[in-house]
Backbone atoms as SQL, in Angstrom:
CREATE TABLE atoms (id INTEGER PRIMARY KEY, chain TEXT, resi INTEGER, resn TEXT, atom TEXT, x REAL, y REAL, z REAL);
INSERT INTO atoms VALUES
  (1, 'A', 1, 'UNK', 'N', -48.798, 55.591, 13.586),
  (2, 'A', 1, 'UNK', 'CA', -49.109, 55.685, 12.171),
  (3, 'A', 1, 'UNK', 'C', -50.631, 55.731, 12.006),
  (4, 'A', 2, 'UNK', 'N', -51.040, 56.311, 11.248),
  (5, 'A', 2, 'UNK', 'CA', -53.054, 56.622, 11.177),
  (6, 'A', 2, 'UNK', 'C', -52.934, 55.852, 9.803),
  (7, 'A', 3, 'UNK', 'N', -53.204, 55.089, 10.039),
  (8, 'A', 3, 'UNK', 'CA', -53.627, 53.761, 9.148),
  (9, 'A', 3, 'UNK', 'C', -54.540, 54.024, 8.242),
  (10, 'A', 4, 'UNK', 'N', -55.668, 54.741, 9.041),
  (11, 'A', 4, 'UNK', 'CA', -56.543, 55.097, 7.530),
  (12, 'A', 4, 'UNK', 'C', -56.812, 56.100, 6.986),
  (13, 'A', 5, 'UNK', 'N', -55.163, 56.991, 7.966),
  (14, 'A', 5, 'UNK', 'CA', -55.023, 57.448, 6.031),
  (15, 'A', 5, 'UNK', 'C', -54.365, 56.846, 4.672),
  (16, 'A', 6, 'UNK', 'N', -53.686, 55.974, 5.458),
  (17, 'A', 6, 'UNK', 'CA', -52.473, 55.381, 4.647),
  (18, 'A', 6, 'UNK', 'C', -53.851, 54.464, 3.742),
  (19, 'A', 7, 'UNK', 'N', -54.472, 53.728, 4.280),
  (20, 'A', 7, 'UNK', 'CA', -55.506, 52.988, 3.655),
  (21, 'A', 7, 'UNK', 'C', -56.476, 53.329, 2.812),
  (22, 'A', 8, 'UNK', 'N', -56.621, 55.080, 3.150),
  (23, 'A', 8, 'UNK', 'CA', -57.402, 55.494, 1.811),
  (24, 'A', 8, 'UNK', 'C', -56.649, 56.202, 0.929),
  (25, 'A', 9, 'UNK', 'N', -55.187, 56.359, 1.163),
  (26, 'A', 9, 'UNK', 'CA', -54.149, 56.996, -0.481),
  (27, 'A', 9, 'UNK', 'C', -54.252, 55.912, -1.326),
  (28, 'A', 10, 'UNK', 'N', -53.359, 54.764, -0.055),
  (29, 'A', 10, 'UNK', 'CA', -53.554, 53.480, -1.289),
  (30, 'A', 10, 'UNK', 'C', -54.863, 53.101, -2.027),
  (31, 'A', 11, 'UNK', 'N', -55.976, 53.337, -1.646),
  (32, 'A', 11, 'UNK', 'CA', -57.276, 52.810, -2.394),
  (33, 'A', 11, 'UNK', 'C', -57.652, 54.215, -3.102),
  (34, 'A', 12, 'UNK', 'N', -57.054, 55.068, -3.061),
  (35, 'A', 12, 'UNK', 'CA', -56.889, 56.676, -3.847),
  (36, 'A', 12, 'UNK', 'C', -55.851, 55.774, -5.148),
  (37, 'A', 13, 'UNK', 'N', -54.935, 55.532, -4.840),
  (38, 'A', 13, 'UNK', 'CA', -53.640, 55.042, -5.462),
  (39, 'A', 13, 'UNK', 'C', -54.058, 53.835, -6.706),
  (40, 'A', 14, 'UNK', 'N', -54.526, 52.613, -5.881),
  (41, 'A', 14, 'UNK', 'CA', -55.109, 51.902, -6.923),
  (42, 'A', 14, 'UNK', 'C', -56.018, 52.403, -7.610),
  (43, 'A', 15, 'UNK', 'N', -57.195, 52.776, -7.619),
  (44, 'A', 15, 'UNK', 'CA', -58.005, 53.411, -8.635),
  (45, 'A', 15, 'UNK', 'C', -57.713, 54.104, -9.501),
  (46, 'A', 16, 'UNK', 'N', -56.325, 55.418, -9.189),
  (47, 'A', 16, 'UNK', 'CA', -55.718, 56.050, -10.374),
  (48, 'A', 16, 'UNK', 'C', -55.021, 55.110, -11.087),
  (49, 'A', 17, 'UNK', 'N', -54.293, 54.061, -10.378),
  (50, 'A', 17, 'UNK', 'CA', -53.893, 53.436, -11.631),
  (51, 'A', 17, 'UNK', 'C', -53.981, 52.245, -12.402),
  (52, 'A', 18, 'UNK', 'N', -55.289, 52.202, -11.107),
  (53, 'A', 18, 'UNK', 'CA', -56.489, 50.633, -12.046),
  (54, 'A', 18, 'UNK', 'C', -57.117, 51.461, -13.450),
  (55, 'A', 19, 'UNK', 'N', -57.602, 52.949, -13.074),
  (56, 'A', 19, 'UNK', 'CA', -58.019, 53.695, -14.868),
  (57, 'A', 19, 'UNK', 'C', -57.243, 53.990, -15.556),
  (58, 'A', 20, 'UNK', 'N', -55.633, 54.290, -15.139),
  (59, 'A', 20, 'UNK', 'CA', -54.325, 53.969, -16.592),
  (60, 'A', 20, 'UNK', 'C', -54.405, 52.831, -16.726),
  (61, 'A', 21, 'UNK', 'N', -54.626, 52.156, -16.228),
  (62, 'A', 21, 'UNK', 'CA', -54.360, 50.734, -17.034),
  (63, 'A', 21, 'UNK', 'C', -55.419, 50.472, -17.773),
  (64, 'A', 22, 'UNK', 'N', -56.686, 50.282, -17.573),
  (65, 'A', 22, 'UNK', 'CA', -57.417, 50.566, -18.297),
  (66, 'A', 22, 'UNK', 'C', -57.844, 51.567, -19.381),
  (67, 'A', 23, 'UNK', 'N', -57.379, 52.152, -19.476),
  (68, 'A', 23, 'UNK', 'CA', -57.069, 53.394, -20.592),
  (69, 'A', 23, 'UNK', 'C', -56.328, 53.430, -22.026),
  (70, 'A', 24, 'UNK', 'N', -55.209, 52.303, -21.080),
  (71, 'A', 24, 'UNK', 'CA', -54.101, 51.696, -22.009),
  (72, 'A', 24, 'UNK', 'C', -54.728, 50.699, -22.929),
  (73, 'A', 25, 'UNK', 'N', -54.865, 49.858, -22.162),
  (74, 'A', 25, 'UNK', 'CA', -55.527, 48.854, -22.816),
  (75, 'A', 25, 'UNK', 'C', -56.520, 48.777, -23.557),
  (76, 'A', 26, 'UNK', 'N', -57.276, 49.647, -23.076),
  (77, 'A', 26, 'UNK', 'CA', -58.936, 50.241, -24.527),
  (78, 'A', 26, 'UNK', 'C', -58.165, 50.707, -25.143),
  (79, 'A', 27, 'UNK', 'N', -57.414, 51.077, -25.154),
  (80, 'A', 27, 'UNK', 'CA', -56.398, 52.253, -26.396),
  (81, 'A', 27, 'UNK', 'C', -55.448, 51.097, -26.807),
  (82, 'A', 28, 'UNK', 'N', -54.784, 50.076, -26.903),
  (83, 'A', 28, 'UNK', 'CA', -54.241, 49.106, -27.342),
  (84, 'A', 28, 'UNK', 'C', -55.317, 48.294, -28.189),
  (85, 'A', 29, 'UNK', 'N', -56.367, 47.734, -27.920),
  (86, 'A', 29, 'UNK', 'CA', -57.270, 47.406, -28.147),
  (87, 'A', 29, 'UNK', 'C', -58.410, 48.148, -29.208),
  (88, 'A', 30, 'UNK', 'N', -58.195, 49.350, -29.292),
  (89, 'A', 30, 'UNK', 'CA', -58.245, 49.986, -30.608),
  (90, 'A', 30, 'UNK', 'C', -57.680, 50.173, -31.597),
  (91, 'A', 31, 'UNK', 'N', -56.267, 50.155, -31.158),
  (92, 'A', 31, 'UNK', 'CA', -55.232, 50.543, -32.359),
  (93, 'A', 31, 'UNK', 'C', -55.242, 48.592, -32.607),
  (94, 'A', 32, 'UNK', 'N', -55.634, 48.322, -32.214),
  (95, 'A', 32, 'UNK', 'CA', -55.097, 46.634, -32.698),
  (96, 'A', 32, 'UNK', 'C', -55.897, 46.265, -34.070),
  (97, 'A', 33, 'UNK', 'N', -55.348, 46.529, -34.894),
  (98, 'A', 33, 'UNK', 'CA', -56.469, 45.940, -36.263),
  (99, 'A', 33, 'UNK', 'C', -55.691, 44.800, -36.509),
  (100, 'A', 34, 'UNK', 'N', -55.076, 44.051, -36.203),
  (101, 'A', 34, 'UNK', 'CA', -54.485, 43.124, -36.454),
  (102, 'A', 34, 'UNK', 'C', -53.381, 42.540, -36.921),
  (103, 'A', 35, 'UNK', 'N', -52.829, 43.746, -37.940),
  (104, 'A', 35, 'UNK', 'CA', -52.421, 43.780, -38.650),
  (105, 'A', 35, 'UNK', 'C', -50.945, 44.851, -38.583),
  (106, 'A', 36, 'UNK', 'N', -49.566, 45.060, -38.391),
  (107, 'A', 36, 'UNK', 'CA', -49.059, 46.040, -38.268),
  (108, 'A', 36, 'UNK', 'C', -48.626, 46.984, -39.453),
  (109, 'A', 37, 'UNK', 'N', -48.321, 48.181, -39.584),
  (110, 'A', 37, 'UNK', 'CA', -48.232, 48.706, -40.711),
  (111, 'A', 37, 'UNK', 'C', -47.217, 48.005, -41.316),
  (112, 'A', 38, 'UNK', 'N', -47.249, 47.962, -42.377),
  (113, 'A', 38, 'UNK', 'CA', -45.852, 47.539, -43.203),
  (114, 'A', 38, 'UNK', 'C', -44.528, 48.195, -43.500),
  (115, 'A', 39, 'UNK', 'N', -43.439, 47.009, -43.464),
  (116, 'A', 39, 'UNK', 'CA', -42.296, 47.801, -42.835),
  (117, 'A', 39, 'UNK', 'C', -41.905, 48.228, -44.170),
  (118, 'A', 40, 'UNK', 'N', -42.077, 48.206, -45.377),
  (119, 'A', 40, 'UNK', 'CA', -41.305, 48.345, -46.640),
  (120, 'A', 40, 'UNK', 'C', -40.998, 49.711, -46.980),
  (121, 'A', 41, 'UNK', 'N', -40.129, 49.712, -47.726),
  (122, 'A', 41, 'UNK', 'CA', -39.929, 51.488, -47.648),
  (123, 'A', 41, 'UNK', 'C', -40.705, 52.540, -47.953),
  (124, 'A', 42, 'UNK', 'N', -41.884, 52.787, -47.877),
  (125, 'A', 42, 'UNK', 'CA', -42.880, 54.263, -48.116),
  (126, 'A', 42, 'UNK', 'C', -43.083, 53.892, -47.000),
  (127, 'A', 43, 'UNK', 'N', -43.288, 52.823, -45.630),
  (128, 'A', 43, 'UNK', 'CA', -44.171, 52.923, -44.694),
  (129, 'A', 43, 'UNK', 'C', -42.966, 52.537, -43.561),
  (130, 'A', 44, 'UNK', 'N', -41.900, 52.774, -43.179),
  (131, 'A', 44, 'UNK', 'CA', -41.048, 52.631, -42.651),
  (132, 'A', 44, 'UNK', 'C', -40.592, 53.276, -41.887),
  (133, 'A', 45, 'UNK', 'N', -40.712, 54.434, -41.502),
  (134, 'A', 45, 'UNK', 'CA', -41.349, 55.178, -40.397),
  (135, 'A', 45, 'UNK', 'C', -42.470, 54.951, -39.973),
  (136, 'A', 46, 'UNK', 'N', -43.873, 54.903, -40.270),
  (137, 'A', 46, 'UNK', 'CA', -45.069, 54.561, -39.730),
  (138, 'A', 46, 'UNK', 'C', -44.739, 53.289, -38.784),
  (139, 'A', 47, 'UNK', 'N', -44.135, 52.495, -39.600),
  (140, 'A', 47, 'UNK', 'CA', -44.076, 51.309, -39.345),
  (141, 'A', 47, 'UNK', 'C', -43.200, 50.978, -37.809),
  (142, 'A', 48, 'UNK', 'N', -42.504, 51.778, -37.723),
  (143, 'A', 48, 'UNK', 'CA', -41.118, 52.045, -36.414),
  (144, 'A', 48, 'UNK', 'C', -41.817, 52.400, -36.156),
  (145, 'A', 49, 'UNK', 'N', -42.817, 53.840, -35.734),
  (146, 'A', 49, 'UNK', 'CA', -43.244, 54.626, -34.455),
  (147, 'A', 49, 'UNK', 'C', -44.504, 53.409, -34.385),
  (148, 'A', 50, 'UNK', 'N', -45.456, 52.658, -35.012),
  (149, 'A', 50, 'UNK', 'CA', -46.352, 51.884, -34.411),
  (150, 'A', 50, 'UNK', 'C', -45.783, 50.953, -33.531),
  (151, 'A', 51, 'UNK', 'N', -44.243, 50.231, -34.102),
  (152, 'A', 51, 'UNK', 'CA', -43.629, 49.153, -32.914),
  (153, 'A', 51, 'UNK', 'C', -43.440, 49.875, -31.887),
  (154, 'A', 52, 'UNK', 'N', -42.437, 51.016, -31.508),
  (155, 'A', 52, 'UNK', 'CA', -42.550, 51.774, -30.948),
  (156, 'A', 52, 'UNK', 'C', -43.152, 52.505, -29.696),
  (157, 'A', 53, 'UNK', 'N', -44.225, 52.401, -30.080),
  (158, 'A', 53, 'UNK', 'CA', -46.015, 53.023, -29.235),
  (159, 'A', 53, 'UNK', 'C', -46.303, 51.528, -28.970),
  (160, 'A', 54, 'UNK', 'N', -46.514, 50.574, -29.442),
  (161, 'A', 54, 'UNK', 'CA', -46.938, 49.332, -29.183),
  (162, 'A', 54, 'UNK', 'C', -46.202, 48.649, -27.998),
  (163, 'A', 55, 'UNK', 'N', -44.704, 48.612, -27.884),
  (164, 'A', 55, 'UNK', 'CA', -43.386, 48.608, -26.749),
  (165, 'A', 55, 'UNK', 'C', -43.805, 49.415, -25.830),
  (166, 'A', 56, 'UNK', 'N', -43.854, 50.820, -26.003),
  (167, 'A', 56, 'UNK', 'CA', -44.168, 51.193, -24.785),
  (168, 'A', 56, 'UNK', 'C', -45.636, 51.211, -24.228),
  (169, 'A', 57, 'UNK', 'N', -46.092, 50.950, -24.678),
  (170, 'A', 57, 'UNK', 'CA', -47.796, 50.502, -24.149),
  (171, 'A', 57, 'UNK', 'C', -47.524, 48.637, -23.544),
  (172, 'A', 58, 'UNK', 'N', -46.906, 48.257, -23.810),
  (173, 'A', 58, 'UNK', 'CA', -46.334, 46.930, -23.078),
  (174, 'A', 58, 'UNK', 'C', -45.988, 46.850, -21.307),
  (175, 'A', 59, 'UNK', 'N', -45.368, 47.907, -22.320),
  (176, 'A', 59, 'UNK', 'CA', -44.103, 48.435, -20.791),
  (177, 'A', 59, 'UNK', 'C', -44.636, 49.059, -19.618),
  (178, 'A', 60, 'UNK', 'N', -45.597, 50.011, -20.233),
  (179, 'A', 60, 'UNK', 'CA', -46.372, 50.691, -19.229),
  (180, 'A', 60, 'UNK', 'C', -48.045, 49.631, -18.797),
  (181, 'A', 61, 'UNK', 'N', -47.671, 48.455, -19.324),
  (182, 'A', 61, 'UNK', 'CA', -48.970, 47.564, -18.550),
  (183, 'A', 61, 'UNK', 'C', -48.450, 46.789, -17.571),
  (184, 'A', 62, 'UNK', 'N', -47.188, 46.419, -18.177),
  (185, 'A', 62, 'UNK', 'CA', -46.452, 45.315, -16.910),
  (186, 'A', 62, 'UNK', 'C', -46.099, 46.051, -15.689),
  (187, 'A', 63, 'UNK', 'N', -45.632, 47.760, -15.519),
  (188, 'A', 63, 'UNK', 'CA', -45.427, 48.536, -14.494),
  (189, 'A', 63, 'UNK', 'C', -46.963, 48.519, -13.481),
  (190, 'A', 64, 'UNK', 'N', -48.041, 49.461, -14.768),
  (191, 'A', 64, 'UNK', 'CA', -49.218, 49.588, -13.908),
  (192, 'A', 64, 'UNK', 'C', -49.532, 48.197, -12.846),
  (193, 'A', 65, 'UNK', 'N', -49.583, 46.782, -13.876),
  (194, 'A', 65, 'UNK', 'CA', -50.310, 45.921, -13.159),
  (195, 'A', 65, 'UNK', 'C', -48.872, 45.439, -11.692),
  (196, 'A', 66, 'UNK', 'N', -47.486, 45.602, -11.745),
  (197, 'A', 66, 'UNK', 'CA', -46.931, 45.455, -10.880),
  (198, 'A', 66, 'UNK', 'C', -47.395, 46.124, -9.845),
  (199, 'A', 67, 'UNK', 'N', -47.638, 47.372, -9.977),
  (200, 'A', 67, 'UNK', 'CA', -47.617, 48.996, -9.189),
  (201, 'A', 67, 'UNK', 'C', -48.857, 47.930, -8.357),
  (202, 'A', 68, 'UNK', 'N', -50.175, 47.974, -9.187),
  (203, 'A', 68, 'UNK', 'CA', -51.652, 47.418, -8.356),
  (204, 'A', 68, 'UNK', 'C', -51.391, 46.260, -7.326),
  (205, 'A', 69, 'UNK', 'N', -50.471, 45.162, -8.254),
  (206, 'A', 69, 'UNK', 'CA', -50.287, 43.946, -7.000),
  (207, 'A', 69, 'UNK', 'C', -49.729, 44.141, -5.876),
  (208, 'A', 70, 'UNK', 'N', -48.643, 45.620, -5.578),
  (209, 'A', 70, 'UNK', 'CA', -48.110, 46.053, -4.106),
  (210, 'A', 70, 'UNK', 'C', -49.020, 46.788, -3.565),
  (211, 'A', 71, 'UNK', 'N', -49.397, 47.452, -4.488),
  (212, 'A', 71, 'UNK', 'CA', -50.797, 48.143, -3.782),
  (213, 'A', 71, 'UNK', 'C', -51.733, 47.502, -2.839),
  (214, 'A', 72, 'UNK', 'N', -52.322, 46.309, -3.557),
  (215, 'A', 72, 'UNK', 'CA', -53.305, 45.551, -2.869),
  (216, 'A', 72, 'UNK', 'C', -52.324, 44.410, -2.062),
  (217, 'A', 73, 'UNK', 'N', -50.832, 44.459, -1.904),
  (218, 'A', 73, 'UNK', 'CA', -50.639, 43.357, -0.532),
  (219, 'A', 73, 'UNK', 'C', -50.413, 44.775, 0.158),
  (220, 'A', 74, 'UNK', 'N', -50.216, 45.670, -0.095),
  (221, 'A', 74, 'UNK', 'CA', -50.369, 46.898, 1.098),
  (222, 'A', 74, 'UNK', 'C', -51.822, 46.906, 2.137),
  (223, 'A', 75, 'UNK', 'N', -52.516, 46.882, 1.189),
  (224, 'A', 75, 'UNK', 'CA', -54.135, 47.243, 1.410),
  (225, 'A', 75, 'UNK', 'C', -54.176, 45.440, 2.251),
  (226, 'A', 76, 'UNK', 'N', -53.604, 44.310, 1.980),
  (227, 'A', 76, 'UNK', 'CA', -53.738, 43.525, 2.856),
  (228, 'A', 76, 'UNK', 'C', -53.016, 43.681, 4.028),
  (229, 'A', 77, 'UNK', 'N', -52.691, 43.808, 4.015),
  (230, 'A', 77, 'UNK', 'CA', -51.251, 43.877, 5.363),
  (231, 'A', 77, 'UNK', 'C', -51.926, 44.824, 6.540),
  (232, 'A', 78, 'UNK', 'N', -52.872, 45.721, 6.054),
  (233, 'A', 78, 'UNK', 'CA', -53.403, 46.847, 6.277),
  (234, 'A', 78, 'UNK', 'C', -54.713, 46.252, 7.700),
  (235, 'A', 79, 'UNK', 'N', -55.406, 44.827, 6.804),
  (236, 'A', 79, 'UNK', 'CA', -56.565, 44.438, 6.991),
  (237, 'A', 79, 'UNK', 'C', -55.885, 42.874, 7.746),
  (238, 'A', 80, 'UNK', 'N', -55.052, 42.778, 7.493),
  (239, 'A', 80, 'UNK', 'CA', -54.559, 41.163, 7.941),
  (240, 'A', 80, 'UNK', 'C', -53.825, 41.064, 9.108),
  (241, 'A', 81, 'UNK', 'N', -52.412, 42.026, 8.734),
  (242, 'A', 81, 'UNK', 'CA', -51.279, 42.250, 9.610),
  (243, 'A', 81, 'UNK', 'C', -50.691, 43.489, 10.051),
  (244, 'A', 82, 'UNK', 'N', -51.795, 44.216, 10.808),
  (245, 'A', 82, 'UNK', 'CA', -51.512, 46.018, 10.889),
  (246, 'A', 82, 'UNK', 'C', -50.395, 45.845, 11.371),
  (247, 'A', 83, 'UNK', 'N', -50.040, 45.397, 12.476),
  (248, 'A', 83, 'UNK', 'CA', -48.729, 45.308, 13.265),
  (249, 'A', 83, 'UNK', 'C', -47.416, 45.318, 12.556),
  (250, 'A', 84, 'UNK', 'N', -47.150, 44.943, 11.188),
  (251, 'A', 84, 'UNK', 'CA', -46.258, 44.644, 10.085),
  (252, 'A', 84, 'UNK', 'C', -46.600, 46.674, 9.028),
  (253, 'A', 85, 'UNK', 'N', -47.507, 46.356, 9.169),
  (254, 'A', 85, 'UNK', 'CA', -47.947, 48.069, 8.343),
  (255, 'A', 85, 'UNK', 'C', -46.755, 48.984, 8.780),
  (256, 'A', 86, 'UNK', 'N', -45.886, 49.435, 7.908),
  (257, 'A', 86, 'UNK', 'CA', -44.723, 50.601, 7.891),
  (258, 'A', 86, 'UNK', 'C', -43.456, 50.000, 8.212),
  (259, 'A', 87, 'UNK', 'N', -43.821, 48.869, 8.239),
  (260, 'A', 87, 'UNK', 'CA', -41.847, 48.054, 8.635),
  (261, 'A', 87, 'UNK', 'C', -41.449, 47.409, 7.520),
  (262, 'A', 88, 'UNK', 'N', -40.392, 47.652, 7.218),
  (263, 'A', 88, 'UNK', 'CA', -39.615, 47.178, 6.233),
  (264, 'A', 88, 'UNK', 'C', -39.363, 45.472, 6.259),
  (265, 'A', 89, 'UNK', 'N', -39.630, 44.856, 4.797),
  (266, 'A', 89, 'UNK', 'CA', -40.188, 43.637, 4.934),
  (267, 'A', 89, 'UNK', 'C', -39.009, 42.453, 4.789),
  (268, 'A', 90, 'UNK', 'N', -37.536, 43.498, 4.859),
  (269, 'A', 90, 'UNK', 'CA', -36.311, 42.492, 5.202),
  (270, 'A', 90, 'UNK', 'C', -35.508, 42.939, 6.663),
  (271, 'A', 91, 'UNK', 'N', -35.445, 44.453, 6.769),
  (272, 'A', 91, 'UNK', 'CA', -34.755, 44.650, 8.162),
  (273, 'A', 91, 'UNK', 'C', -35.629, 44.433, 9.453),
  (274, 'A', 92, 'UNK', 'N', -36.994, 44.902, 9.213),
  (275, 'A', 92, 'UNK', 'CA', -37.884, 44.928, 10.068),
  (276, 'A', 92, 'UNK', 'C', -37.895, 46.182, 10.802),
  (277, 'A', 93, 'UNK', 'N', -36.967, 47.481, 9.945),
  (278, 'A', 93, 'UNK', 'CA', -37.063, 48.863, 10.639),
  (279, 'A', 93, 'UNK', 'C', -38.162, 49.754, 9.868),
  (280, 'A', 94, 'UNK', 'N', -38.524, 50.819, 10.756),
  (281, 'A', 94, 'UNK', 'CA', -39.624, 51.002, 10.560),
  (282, 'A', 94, 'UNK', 'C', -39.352, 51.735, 9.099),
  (283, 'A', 95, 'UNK', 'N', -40.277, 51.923, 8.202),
  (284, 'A', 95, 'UNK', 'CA', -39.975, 52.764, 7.066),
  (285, 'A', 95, 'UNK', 'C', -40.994, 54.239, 7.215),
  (286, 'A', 96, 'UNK', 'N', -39.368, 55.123, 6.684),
  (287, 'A', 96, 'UNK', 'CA', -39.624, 56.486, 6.998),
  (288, 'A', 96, 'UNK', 'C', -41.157, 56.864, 6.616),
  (289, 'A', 97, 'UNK', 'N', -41.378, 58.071, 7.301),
  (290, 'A', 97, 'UNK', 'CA', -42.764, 58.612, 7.299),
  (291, 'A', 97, 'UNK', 'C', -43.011, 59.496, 5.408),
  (292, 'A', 98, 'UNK', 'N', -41.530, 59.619, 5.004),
  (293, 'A', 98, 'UNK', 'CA', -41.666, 60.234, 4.194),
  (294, 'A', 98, 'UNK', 'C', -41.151, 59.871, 2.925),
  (295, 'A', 99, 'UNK', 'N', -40.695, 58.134, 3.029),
  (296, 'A', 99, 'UNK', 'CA', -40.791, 57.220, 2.025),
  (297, 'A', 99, 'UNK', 'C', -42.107, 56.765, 1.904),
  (298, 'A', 100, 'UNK', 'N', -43.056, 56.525, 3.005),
  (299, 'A', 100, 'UNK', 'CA', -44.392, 55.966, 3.082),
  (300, 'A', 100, 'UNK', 'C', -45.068, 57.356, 2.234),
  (301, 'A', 101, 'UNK', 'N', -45.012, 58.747, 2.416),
  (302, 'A', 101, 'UNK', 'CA', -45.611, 59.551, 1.883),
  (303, 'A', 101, 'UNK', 'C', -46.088, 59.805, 0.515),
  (304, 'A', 102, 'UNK', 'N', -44.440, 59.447, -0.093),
  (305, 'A', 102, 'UNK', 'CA', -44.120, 59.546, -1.542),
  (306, 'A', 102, 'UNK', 'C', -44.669, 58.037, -2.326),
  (307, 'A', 103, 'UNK', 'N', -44.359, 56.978, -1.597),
  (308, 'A', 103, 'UNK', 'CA', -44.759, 55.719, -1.840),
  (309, 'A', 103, 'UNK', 'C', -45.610, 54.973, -1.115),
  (310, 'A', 104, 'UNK', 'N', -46.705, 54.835, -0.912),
  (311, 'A', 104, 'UNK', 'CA', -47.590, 54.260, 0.877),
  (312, 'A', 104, 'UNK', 'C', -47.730, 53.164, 0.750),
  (313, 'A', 105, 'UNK', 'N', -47.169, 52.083, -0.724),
  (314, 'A', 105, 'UNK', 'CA', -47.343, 51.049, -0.621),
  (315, 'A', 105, 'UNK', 'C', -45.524, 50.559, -0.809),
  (316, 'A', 106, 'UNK', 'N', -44.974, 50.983, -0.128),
  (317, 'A', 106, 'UNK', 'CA', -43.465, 50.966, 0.158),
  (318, 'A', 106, 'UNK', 'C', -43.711, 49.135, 1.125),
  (319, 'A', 107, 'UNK', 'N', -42.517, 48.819, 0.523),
  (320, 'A', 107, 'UNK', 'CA', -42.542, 47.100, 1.146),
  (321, 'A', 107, 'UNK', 'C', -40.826, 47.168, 1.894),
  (322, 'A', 108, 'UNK', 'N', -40.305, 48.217, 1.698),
  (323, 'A', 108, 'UNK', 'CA', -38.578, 48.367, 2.209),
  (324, 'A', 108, 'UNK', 'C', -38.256, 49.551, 2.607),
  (325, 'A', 109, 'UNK', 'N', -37.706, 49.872, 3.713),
  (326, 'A', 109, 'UNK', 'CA', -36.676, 50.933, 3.970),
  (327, 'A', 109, 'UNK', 'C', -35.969, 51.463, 3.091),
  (328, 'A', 110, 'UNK', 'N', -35.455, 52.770, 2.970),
  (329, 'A', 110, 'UNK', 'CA', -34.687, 52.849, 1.691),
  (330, 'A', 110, 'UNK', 'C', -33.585, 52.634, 1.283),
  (331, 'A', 111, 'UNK', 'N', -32.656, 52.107, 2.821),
  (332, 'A', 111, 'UNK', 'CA', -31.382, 51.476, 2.971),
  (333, 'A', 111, 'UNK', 'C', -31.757, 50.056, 2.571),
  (334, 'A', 112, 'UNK', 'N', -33.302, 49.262, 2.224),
  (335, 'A', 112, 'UNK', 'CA', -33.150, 47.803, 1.833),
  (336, 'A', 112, 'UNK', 'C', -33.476, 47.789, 0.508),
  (337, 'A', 113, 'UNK', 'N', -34.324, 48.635, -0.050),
  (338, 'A', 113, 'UNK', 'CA', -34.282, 48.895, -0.814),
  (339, 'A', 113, 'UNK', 'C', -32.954, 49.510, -2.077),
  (340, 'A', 114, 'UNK', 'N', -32.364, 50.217, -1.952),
  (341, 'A', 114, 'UNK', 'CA', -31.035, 50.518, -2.152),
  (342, 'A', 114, 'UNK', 'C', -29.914, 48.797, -2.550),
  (343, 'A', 115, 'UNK', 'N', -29.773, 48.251, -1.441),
  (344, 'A', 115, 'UNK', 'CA', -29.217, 46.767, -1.511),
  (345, 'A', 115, 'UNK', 'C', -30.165, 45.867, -2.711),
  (346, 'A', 116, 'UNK', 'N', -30.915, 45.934, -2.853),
  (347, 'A', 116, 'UNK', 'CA', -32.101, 45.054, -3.556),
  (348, 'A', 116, 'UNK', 'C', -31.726, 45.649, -4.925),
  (349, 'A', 117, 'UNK', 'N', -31.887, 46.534, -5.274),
  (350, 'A', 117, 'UNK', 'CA', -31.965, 47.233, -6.580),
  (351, 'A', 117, 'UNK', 'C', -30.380, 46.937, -6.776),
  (352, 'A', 118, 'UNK', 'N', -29.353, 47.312, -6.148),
  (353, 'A', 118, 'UNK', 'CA', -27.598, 47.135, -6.294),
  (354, 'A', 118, 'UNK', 'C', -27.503, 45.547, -6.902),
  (355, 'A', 119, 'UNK', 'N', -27.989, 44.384, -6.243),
  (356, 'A', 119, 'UNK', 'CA', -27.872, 43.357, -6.849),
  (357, 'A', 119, 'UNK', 'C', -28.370, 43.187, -7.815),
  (358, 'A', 120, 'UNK', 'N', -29.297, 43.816, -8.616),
  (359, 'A', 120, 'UNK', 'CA', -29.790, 43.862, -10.086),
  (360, 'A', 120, 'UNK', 'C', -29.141, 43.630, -11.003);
């Protein structure tokens, strides 16, 4: 496995989505006047698409900042425990070259992964 490439997608990886998150959040942080539109009937649509946009700007902070924290135990594992770098972190088989591709901060095989998500 060439480690540093894998070590510079992921630090490619966090940065794209250390600036969505940050993006979000200046942009949450603008629309925030404090105040939400009012739900009464002339503003009752406005009022739905601001909850709306506000939900999914939630949603998409708790993903980004999840996404960054695997990122950076990737980027440790990388620097701590190379020997562990590409093995799946319940079977201990190696994880495919082309789950790592699509995902490089992959923590499961996609057969453990698969089981993990089923018990949901």
């Amino acid at each position: 496995m060439d480690y540093e490439a894998l070590k510079q997608r992921l630090q490619h990886a966090h940065a794209h989505n250390h600036g969505l998150l940050q993006q979000i959040e200046e942009q949450v942080a603008a629309d925030d006047t404090g105040d939400p539109p009012f739900l009464d009937s002339e503003h009752l649509g406005e009022g739905a698409s601001y909850l709306a946009s506000r939900e999914s700007d939630i949603g998409n902070v708790a993903t980004l900042r999840h996404v960054l924290r695997e990122i950076e135990h990737a980027l440790h594992k990388i620097a701590h425990k190379p020997g562990e770098v590409g093995y799946c972190e319940i079977c201990r088989k190696e994880i495919s070259e082309e789950r790592l591709r699509v995902k490089p901060w992959a923590r499961y095989c996609s057969s453990c992964r698969s089981k993990r998500e089923q018990r949901r």
